[in-house]
ChimeraX commands (.cxc) that place a marker at each C-alpha (Angstrom):
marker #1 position 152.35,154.83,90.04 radius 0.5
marker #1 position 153.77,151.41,91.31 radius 0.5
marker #1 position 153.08,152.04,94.50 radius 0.5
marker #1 position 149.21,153.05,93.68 radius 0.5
marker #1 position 148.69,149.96,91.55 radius 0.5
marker #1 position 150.17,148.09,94.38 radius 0.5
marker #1 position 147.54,149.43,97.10 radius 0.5
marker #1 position 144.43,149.00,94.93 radius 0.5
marker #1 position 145.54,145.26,93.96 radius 0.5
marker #1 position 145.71,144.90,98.08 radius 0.5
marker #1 position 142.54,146.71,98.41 radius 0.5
marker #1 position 140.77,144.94,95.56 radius 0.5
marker #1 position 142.00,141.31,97.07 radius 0.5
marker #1 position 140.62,142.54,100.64 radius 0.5
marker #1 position 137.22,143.22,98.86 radius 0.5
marker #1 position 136.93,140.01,96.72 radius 0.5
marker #1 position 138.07,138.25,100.52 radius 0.5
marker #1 position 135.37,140.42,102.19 radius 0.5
marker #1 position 133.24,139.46,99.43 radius 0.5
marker #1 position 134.12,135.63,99.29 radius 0.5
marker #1 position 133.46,135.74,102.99 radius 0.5
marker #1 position 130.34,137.25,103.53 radius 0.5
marker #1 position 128.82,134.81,100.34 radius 0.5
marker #1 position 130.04,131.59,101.80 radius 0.5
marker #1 position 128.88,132.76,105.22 radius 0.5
marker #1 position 130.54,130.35,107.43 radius 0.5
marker #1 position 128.34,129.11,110.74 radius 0.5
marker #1 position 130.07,131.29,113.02 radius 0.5
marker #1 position 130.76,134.23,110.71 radius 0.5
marker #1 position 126.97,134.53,110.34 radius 0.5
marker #1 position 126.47,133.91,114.93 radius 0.5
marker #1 position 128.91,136.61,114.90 radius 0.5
marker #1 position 127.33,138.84,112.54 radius 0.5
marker #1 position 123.97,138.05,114.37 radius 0.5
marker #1 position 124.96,138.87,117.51 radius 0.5
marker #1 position 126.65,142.46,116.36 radius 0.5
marker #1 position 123.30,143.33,114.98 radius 0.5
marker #1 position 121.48,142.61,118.52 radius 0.5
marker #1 position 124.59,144.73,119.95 radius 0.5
marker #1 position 124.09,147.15,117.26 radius 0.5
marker #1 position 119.89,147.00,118.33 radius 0.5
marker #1 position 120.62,147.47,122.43 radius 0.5
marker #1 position 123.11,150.88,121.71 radius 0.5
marker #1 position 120.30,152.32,119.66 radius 0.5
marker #1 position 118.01,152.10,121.52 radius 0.5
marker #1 position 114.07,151.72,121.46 radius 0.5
marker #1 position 112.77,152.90,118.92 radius 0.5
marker #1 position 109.65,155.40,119.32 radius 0.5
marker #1 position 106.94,153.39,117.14 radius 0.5
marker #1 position 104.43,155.85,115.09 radius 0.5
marker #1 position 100.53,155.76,115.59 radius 0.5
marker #1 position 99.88,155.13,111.80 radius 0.5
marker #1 position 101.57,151.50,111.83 radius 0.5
marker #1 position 100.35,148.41,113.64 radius 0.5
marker #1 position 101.94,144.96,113.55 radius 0.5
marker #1 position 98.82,142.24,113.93 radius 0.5
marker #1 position 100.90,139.52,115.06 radius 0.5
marker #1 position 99.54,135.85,115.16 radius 0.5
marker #1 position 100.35,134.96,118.32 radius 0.5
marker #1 position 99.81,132.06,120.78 radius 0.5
marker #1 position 96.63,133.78,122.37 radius 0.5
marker #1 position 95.22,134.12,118.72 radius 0.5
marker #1 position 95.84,130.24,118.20 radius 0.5
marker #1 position 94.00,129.90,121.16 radius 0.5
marker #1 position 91.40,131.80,120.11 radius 0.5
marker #1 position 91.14,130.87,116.19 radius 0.5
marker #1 position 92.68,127.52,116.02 radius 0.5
marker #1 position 95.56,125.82,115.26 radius 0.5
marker #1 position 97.99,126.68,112.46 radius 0.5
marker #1 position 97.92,126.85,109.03 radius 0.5
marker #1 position 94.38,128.76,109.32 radius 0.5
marker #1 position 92.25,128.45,106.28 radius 0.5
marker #1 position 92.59,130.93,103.44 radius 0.5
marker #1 position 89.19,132.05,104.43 radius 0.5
marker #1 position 89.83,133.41,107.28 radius 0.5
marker #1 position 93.14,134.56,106.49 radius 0.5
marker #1 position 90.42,136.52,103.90 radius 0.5
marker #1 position 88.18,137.33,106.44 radius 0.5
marker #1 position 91.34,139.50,108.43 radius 0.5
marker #1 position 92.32,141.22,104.97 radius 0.5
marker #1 position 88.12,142.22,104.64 radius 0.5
marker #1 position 88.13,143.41,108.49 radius 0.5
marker #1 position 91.87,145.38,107.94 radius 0.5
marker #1 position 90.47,146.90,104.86 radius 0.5
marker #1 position 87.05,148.10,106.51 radius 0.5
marker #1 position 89.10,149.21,109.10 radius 0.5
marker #1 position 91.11,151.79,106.68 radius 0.5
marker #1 position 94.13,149.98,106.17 radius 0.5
marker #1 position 95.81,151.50,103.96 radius 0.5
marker #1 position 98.84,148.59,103.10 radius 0.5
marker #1 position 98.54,144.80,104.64 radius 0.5
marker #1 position 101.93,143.20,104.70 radius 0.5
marker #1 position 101.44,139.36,105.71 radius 0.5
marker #1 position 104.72,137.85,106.69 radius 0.5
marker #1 position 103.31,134.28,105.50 radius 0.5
marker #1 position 104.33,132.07,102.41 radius 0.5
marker #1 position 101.56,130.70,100.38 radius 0.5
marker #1 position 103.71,128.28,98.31 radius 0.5
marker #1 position 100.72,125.54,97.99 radius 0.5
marker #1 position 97.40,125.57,96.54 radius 0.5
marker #1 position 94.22,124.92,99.65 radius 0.5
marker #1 position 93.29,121.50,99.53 radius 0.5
marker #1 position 91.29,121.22,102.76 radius 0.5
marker #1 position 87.84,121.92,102.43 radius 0.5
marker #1 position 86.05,124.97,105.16 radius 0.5
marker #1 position 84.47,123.18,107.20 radius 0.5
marker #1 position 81.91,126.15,108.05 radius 0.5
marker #1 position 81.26,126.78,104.95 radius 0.5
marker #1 position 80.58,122.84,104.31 radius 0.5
marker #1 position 78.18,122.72,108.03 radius 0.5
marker #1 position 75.93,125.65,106.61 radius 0.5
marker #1 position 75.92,124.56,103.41 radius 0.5
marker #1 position 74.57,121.03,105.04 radius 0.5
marker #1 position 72.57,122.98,107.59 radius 0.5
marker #1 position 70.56,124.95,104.85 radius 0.5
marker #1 position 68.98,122.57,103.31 radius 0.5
marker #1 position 70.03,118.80,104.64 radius 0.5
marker #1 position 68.03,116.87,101.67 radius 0.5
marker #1 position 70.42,118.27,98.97 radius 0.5
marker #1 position 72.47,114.91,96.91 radius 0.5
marker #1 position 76.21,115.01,97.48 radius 0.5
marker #1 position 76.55,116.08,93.77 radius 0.5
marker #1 position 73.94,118.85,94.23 radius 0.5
marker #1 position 75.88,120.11,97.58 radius 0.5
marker #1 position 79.18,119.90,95.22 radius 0.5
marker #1 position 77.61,121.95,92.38 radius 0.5
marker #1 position 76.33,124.65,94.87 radius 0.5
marker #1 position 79.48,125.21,96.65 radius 0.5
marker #1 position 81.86,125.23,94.11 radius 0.5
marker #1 position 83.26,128.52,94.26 radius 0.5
marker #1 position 82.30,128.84,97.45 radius 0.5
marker #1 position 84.65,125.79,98.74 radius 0.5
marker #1 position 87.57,127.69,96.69 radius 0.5
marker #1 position 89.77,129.02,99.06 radius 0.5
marker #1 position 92.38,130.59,96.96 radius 0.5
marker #1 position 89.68,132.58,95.14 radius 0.5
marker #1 position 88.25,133.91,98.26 radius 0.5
marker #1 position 91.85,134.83,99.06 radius 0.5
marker #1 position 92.79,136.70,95.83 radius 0.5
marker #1 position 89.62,138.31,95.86 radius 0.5
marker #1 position 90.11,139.74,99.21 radius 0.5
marker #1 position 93.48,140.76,97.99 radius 0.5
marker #1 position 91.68,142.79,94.80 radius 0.5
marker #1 position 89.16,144.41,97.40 radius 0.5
marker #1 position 91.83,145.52,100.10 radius 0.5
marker #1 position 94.23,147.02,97.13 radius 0.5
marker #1 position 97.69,146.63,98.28 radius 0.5
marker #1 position 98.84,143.70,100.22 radius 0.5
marker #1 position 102.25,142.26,100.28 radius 0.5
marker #1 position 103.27,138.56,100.74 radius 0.5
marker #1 position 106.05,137.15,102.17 radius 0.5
marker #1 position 108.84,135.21,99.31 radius 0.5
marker #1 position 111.51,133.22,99.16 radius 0.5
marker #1 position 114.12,132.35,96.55 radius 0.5
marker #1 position 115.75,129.12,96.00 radius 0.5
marker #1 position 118.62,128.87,94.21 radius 0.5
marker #1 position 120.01,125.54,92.41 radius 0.5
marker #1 position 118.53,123.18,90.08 radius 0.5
marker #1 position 115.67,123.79,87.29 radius 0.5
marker #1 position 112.42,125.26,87.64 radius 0.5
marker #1 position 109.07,123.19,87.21 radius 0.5
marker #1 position 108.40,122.92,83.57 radius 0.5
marker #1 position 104.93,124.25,84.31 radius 0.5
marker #1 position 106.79,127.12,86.38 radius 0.5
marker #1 position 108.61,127.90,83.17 radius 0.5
marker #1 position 105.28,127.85,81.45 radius 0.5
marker #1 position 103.37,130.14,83.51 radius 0.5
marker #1 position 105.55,133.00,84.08 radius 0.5
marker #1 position 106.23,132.80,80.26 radius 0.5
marker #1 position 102.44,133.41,79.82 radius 0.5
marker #1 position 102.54,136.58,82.12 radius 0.5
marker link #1:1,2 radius 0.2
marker link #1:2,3 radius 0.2
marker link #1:3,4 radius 0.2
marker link #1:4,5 radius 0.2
marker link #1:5,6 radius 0.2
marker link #1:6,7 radius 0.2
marker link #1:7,8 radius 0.2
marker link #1:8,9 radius 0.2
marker link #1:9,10 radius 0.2
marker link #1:10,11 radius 0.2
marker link #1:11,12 radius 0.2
marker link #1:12,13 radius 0.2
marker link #1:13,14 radius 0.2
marker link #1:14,15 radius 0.2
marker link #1:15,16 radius 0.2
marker link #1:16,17 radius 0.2
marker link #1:17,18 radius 0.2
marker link #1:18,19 radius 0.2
marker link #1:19,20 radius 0.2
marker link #1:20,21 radius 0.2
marker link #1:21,22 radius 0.2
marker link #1:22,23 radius 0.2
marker link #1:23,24 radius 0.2
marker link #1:24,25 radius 0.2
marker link #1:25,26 radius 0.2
marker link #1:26,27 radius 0.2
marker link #1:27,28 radius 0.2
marker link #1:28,29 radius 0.2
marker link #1:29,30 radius 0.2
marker link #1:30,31 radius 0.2
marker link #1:31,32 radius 0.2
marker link #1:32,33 radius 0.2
marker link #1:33,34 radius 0.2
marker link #1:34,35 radius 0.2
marker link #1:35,36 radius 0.2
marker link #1:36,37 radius 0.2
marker link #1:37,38 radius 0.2
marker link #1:38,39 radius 0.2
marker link #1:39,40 radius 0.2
marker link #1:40,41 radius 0.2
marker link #1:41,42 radius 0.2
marker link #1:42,43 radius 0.2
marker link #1:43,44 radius 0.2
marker link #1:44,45 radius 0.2
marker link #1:45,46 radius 0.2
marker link #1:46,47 radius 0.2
marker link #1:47,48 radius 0.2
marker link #1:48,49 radius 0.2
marker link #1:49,50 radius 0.2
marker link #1:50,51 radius 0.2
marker link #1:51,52 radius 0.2
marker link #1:52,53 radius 0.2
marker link #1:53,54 radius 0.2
marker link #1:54,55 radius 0.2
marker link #1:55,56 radius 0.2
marker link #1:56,57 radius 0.2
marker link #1:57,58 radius 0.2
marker link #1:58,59 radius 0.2
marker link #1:59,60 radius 0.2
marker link #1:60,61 radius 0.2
marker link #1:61,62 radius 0.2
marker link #1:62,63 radius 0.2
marker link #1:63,64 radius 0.2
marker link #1:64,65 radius 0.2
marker link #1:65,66 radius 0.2
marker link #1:66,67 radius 0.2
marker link #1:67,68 radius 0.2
marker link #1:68,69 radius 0.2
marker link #1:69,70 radius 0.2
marker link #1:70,71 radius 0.2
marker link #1:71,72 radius 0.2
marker link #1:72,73 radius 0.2
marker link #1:73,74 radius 0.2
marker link #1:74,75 radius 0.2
marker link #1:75,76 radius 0.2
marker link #1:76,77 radius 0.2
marker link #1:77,78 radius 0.2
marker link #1:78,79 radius 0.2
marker link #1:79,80 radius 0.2
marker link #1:80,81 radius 0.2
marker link #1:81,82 radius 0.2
marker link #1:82,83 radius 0.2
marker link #1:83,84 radius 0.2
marker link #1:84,85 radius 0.2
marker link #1:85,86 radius 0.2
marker link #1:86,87 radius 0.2
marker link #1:87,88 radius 0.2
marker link #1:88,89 radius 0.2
marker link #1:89,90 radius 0.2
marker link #1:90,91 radius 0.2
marker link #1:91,92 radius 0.2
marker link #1:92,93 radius 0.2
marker link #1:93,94 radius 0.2
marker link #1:94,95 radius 0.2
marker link #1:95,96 radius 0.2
marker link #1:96,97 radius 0.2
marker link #1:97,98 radius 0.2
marker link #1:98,99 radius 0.2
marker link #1:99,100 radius 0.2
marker link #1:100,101 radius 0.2
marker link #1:101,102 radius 0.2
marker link #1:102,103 radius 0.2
marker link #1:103,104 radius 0.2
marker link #1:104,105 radius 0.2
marker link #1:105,106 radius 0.2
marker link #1:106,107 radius 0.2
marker link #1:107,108 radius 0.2
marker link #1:108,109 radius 0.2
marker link #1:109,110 radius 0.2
marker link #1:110,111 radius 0.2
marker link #1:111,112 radius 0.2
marker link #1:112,113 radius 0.2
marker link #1:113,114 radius 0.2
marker link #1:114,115 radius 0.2
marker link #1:115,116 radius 0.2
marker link #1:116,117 radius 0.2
marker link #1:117,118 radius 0.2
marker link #1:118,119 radius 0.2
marker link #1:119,120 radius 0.2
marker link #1:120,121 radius 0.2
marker link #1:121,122 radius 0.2
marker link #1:122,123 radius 0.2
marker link #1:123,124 radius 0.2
marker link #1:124,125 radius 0.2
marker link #1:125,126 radius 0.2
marker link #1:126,127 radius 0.2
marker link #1:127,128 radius 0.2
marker link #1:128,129 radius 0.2
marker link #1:129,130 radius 0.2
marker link #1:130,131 radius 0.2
marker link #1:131,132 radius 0.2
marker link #1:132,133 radius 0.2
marker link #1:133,134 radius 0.2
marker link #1:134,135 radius 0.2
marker link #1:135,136 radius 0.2
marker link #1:136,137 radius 0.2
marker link #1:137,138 radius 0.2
marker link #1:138,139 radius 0.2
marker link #1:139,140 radius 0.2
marker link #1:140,141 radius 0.2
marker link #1:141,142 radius 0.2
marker link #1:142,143 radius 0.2
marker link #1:143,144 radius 0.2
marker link #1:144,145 radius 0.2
marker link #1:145,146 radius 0.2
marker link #1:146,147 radius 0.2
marker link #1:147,148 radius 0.2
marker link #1:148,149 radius 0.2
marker link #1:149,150 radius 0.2
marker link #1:150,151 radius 0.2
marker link #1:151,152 radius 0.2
marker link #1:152,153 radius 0.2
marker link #1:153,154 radius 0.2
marker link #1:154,155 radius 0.2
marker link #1:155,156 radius 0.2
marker link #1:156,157 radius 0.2
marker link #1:157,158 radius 0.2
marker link #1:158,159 radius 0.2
marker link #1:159,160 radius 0.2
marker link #1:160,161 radius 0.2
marker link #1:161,162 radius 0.2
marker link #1:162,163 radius 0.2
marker link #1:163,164 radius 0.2
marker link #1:164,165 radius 0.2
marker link #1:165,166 radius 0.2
marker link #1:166,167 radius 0.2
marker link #1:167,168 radius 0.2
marker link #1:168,169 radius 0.2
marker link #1:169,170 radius 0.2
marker link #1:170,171 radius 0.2
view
């Protein structure tokens, strides 16, 4: 019985060292760890991919093409629309939307100006004012497609916003 309790305090110790370890993750710990997992990737193998599941990457060609980065929430709504008339079933975007659109669509702001160039700056204001909201058009293209996933992130330490607090009370 000594003997037992003796190897599971050893093995509980190793565990809580493992443990310690892995949480503090020490700079080359985590190269090392990094590095098996590429080693780990090469002995596998590729992978065969299935027909079913495409990766739309934003790439440099398409920031050629569309523009510089952070593209506005309308078009990001635009690619959810074209996915989802495409048959999409599930759009995973691997982008954090931590901030509310500020900048204004410019092509939505040129045809507004091009339809009808007499209009007052108030009048032009009152006509596009939900259509110059970005994160609507966004969350509405998310209720149309159906299921769409966005990237997160946690951060740990320190309070949350009071209006944070607030809003996920409400919910």
């Amino acid at each position: 019985m000594r003997r037992y309790l003796g190897v599971m305090s050893v093995c509980a110790a190793l565990a809580l060292a493992v443990a310690a370890v892995r949480l503090l993750a020490p700079v080359p710990l985590e190269v090392l760890d990094r590095k098996l997992l590429d080693f780990r990737y090469l002995v596998r193998g590729p992978v065969t991919t299935v027909p079913q599941v495409v990766i739309v990457g934003i790439d440099e060609a398409s920031l050629a093409e569309v523009g510089r980065w952070p593209w506005p929430r309308s078009r990001l709504a635009a690619l959810v629309d074209r996915l989802h008339a495409a048959g999409v079933t599930a759009i995973g975007l691997d982008i954090v939307l931590d901030q509310p659109a500020t900048a204004i669509d410019r092509e939505a702001l040129e045809s507004a100006l091009n339809a009808n160039p007499q209009r007052t700056a108030s009048a032009l204001r009152d006509a596009l004012a939900g259509e110059l909201d970005e994160d609507a058009h966004l969350a509405a293209a998310f209720r149309r497609a159906g299921t769409v996933v966005l990237a997160h992130f946690f951060e740990f330490g320190g309070r949350p916003a009071p209006a944070l607090e607030t809003t996920a009370l409400r919910r």
